[in-house]
N, C-alpha and C positions, 0 to 999 in steps of 0.2 A: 265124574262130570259127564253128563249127557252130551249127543253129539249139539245138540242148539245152541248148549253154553259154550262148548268150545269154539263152533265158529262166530260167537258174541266176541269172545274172547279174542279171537284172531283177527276179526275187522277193527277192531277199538288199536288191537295193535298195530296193524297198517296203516289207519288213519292218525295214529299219535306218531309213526315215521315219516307218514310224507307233511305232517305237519311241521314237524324238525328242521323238513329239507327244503321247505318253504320256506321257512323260516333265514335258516340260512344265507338263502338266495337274494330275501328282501334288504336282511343286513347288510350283506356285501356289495349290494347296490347303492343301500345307503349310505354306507364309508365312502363307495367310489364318489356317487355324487357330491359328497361332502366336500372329499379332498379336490375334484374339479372346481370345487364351485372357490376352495381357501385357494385355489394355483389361479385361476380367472383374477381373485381381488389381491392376491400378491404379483401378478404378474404385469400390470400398469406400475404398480407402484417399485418394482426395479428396475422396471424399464424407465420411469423419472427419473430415480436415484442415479443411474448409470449415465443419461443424457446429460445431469445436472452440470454445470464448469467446475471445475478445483477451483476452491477459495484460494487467494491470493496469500502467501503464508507470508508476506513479505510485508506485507501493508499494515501500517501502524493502525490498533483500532483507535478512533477519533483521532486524527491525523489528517495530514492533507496527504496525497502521492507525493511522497518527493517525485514519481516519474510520471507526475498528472499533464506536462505537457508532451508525452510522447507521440500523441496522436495531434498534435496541434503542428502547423506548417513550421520548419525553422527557416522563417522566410529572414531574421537575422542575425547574424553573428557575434561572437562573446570573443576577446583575447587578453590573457593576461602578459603583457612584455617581459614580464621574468622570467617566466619561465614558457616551453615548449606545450601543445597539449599532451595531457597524460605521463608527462614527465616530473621531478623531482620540482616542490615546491621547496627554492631556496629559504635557508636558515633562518633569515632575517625577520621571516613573516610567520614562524614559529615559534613556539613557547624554549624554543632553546634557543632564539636570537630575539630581534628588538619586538618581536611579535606583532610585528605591522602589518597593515590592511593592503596586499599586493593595489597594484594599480590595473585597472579594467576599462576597455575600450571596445565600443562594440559598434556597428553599421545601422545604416536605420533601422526603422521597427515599422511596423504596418502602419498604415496613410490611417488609419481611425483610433489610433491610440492615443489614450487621453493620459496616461501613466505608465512607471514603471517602479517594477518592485524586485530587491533581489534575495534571495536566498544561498545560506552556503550550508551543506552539512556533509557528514561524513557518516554513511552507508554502512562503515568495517566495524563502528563500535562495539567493544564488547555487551554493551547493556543495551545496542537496538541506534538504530540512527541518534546520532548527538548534532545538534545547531550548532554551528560555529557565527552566525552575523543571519542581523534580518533587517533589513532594511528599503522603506516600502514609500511611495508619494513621492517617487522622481520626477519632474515635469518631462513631456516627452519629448521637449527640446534636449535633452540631455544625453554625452553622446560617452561618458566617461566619468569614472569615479575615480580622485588623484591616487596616488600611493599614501597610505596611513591618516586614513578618517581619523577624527578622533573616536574615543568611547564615549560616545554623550546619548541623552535620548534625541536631541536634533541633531538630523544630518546635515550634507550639503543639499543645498540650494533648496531650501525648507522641507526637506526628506525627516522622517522621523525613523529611530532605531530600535529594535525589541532586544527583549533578556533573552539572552543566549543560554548556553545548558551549561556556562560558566556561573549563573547567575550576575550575572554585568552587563549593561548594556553595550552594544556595538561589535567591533569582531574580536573574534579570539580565535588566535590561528591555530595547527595542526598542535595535537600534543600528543600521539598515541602513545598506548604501552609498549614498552620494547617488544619486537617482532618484527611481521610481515608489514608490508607499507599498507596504510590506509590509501584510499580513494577521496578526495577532497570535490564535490562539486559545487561550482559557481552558477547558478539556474537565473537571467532574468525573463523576467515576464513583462509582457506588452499587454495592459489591460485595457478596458474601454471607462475605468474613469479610477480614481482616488481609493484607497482602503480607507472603508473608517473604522479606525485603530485608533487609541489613544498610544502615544511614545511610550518603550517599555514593557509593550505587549509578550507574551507568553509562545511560543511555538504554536502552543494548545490555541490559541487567540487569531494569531497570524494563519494560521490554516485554516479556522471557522469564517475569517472578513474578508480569505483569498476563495473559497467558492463561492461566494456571494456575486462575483465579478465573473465578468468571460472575457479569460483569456485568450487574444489576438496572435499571437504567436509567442514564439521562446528562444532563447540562444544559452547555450553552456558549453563553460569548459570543467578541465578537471586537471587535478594536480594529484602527484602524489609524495606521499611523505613517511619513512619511518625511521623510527629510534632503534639505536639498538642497546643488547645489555650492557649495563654498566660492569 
């Protein structure tokens, strides 16, 4: 090999290294760039993710809140005379005595209330909130429900009553499974006019025709109750 071919030979070879090393350089630009450019368009979207609220893991889907009046004033008050709040709901008003409708008294309700509606259900069930009484189209003169409505679809004083998670109309008091005590709550509602419900209505029903309405304020009490093993 002549000396001309060998330095042909030695350029071609340095030019085909620093082309390598270009090379290289361009690549590793282009990953970096890459990877900046996927952390840019992942990096709003964690940062929603992380802002986002925790879903409610409590909340019935298609449901009403049972605790939808918690931000409404409790400008007034709920008592049941038999029992204490948060204390033992006597036998009588349970599936293990004459399972009667306690008696309920409660103070005014807000100056523009056109109605009142009540709900009781129990929070502990095993299968998720169960309805124990719905009953809704109280006029708002109304200051008191007796002891032991009957089970009918009409209430007192032209009130109408829904199917409980007994399947029957009207209440059906505590019946837990032997254990810890359930929580019983009594919820009424001060609305600004009439649910329109046919008597009879579903849970599913009564919480679709209760947002329909805005509710004026709330009062509850609570009871508790448990069975123990046989």
């Amino acid at each position: 090999m002549d000396g001309a071919t060998r330095n042909s030979a030695t350029a071609a070879a340095l030019w085909l290294a620093w082309a390598a090393a270009a090379w290289s350089v361009v690549a590793g630009a282009g990953v970096g760039l890459l990877g900046s450019v996927a952390a840019s368009v992942a990096a709003p979207a964690t940062a929603r993710a992380a802002a986002a609220p925790e879903a409610d893991q409590d909340a019935e889907p298609g449901s009403f809140d049972p605790d939808a009046g918690k931000g409404v004033e409790m400008s007034f008050q709920l008592h049941a005379p038999a029992f204490a709040e948060g204390t033992t709901i006597p036998a009588r008003f349970t599936c293990d005595g004459a399972d009667l409708s306690p008696e309920l008294i409660w103070t005014d309700p807000p100056e523009q209330t056109k109605s009142l509606c009540l709900l009781m259900d129990d929070p502990d069930a095993p299968a998720g909130i169960w309805t124990h009484w719905m009953l809704w189209n109280l006029p708002d003169s109304a200051r008191a429900l007796p002891e032991g409505v009957v089970r009918a679809l009409e209430g007192p004083a032209g009130s109408r009553q829904g199917t409980s998670d007994f399947r029957r109309p009207g209440y059906g008091g505590p019946c837990p499974p032997p254990g810890p005590a359930h929580r019983y709550y009594f919820k009424l509602f001060a609305l600004d006019g009439p649910l329109v419900l046919k008597a009879g209505a579903t849970r599913k029903e009564f919480d679709a025709a209760l947002r329909k309405r805005k509710i004026l304020g709330q009062a509850t009490c609570m009871g508790r109750y448990a069975r123990l093993p046989k």
